[in-house]
C-alpha positions, 0 to 999 in steps of 0.5 A: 170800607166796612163799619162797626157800630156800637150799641146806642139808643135811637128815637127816630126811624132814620137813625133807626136804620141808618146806624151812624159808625161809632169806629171805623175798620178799614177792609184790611184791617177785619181779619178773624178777631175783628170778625168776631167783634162785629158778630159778638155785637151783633149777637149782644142785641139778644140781651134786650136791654140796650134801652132800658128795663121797660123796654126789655118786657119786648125785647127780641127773646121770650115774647111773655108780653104776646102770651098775655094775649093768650089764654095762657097768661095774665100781665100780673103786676101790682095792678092794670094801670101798671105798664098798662100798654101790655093790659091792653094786649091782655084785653085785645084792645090793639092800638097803634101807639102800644108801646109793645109795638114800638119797642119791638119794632126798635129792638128788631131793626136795631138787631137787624142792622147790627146783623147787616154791619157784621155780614158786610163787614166780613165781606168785605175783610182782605184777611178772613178766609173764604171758608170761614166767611162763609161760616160767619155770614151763615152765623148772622143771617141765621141771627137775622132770620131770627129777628125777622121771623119774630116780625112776621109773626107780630106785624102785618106789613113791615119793611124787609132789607138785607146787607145789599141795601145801601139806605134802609130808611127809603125802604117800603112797609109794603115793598115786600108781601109776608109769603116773599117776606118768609121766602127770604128767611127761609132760604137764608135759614137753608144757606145757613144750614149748608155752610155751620158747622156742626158745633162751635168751639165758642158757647152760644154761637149757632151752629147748623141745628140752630138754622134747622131747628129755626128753619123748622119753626118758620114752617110750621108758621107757614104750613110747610110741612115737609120741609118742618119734618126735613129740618126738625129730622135732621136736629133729632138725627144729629144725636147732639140732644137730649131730653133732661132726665127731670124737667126741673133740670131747665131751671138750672144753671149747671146744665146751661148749653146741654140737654135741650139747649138747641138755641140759647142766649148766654147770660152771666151773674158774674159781671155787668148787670147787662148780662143779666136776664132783664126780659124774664127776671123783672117778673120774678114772684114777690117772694115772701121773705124777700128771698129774691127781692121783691118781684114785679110779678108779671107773667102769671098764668091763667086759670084756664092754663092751670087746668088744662094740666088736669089728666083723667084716670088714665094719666091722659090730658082732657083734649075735649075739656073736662067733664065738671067745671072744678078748678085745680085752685087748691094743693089739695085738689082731688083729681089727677094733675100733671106734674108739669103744672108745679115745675111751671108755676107757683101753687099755694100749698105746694113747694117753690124751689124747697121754700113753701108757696103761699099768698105772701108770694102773690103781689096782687092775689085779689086781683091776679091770683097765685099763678107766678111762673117758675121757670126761669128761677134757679132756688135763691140760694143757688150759688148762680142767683145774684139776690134781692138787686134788679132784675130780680131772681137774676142768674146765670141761668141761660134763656133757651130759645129753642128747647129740643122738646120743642124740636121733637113737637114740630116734627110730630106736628109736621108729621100728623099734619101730612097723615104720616108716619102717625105711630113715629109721631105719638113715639115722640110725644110719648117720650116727652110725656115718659120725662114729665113722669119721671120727674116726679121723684121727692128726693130730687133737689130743690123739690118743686112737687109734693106726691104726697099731697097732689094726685100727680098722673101723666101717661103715654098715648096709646096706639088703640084710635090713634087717628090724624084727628086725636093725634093733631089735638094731641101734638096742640095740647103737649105743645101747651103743657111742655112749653107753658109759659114760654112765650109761644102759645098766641103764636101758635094760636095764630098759625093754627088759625083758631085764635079768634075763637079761641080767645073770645071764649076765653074771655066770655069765661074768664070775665065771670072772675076777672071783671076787667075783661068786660068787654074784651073781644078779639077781631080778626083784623086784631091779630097782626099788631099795625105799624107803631104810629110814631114809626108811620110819622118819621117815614113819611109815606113809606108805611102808610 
């Protein structure tokens, strides 16, 4: 008998995992239609907002709340006391009744489950081809994969099951290491592959590149560099992406699912409020003129971000930190930036989307400064915007999960990281760095850089001392400048494995502006988040 289940809220661990039917198919009643059903509810889960606006913040798509942990970004918002339990990520201080824990470990294993009652369901149908069970199972475990590896990055031990088990909740955080626990992802991720299809008649379904490009990031987490190159090649040998002619052009609606859109999670402004982008528009910038609505303002970026876009008299960032102590705080800051920093963020000064950015944009600028990111706002007066309703700034803009820049970056990384094929590795990055000139073009709408005020500069790596060691801080910093602000740097602060240093450096620097940092310090025991406390209480001893 296969189940279908709809979307309910749980508070317990039991009824967490244990999904009760809210309808029942008989097998031969799930042929095709019945198939997609259960794999569009299982895909719904990527909107994060099945429990409510706060819980969304930890939903399983853009992870700004663990960015906040980084030296990328600061929580923002009106205050510190405001959604404290990301505060205390922000400073380090990892507890484990942090409701960032909890919520994402519910909205994990909500997913999972969904993904477990799809696969079983279509394996179970008298009616669906063996073909095309192939097909939709590939599209699930690739999905599952997905909210794994998101566990794998975030916790230490956790409880790994897939459609075979029968009682989840007897299932031990500790039955599985994390390398047998990566194992599992990645050969669901290489099954996956094998049997996609190419592409998908329907927007938003994986195809194959989507398990390569996934496949390629757990690599890269794991150190598997041969295998990141295999599978990041076969994404950029497929022909299918394309970097965006200007980097404004992620920031709109009408390029959803072209270009970069490797893997993307479909959102509308047209129906249900649900379908709205709640994981990203909550923190849209105050907004002077309440051109969005008033914003929560979360997410902000950190000074230190800001000036790592500083490039020297050659277009070049400065991989060993610059050699004065300025920071690019002002529009009229005299030396060279990288015009990605005003795609990215919101600078006083300097334009948003056509509109002019200014401290009325700021909902706490004493305390969080100017820093609002912009990358998932469309201008507010595109015909995709829904303003002034929550979430704020929604649109139909869709959240890409995977960019192709990203793709070509972990090719380029896996490639330096094996001392191959170096010169293949700067052709890459260089083509990412020749979108980021290119884009400064003030005729381009809405405008979002001023060549007139700020001294825009960003070339290409030579070949002239070209080496494994300039190349690999190289690929570390392009990876921070094309994908600020989009919830990847602690995780690959992490897996590089120089978080510890690098964030107890950034707070004995950013506490002599941010007093709140004050006794900030990372461990290295702090990286992993532990099991929520409340999940250890209703598992008895299984989590212990």
């Amino acid at each position: 008998m296969a189940m279908f289940s709809a979307a309910a809220a749980f508070t317990s661990c039991d009824d967490l995992l244990d999904t009760k039917p809210q309808g029942v198919f008989t097998d031969e009643q799930i042929g095709d239609d019945e198939a997609i059903d259960l794999m569009t509810s299982a895909y719904a889960t990527l909107l994060n907002h099945y429990f409510g606006n706060n819980e969304s913040f930890a939903g399983p798509i853009n992870n700004w709340v663990f960015d906040v942990r980084s030296d990328d970004a600061l929580k923002g918002g009106d205050g510190v006391t405001m959604e404290g339990y990301i505060h205390q990520l922000e400073v380090g201080n990892v507890q484990s009744d942090n409701d960032v824990a909890n919520f994402k470990w519910r909205n994990n294993y909500f997913s999972i489950s969904r993904c477990n009652t799809a696969i079983r369901g279509i394996m179970a149908s008298a009616s669906i081809s063996e073909a095309d069970k192939a097909s939709f199972v590939a599209e699930m475990k690739t999905l599952r994969a997905y909210y794994y590896f998101d566990m794998l990055r975030i916790f230490a031990k956790f409880p790994y099951f897939d459609e075979t088990v029968t009682n989840p909740s007897e299932c031990r955080a500790d039955e599985y290491s994390r390398d047998e626990i990566a194992g599992f992802i990645k050969q669901d991720l290489r099954d996956s592959y094998d049997a996609l299809p190419v592409s998908q008649e329907q927007v938003g379904r994986f195809n194959r590149y989507v398990a390569a490009a996934l496949l390629a990031r757990v690599d890269l987490f794991t150190s598997d560099w041969a295998e990141a190159e295999k599978y990041a090649g076969y994404v950029i040998s497929s022909g299918k992406y394309a970097l965006y002619d200007n980097f404004l052009d992620m920031s709109k609606p009408e390029f959803n699912n072209q270009y970069e859109s490797v893997m993307a999670i479909q959102f509308s402004s047209a129906n249900s409020p649900d379908q709205y982008n709640f994981n990203n528009c909550l923190n849209c910038t105050w907004s002077e003129g309440n051109l969005y609505g008033n914003g929560d303002d979360f997410y902000l970026a950190s000074q230190n971000l800001v000036n790592a876009f500083r490039t020297d008299e050659t277009g070049l960032p400065y991989l060993n930190g610059a050699p004065d102590d300025l920071n690019v705080d002002k529009a009229d800051f005299e030396g060279n930036v990288d015009p990605r920093l005003d795609f990215t963020l919101g600078r006083i000064g300097m334009p948003w989307r056509s509109h002019m950015y200014n401290e009325k944009w700021c909902r706490n600028f004493e305390l969080y400064g100017q820093y609002s990111g912009k990358k998932p706002y469309p201008a507010p007066e595109s015909p995709y915007v829904k303003p002034g309703i929550v979430p704020w700034g929604a649109s139909s803009l869709n959240c890409i999960l995977i960019r192709y820049a990203d793709v070509m970056l972990m090719k380029a990384e896996a490639l330096i990281e094996q001392n191959k094929n170096l010169d293949e590795a700067r052709g890459l990055i260089n083509e990412i760095r020749a979108k980021a000139n290119r884009s400064v073009d003030p005729v381009y709408e809405p405008v979002d850089c001023n060549p007139m005020v700020a001294n825009y500069l960003v070339r290409q790596y030579p070949a002239t001392g070209w080496n494994q060691d300039y190349a690999r801080r190289a690929v570390r910093m392009e990876r921070r400048l094309e994908l600020a602000m989009e919830g990847l740097r602690w995780f690959d602060l992490v897996r590089w494995g120089n978080v510890v240093e690098t964030m107890n450096a950034y707070y004995a620097s950013e506490v002599k502006v941010r007093s709140y940092y004050q006794g900030a310090n990372l461990s290295a025991d702090e990286i992993y988040l532990p099991i929520p406390v409340n999940q250890v209480d209703n598992a008895g001893d299984l989590y212990k």
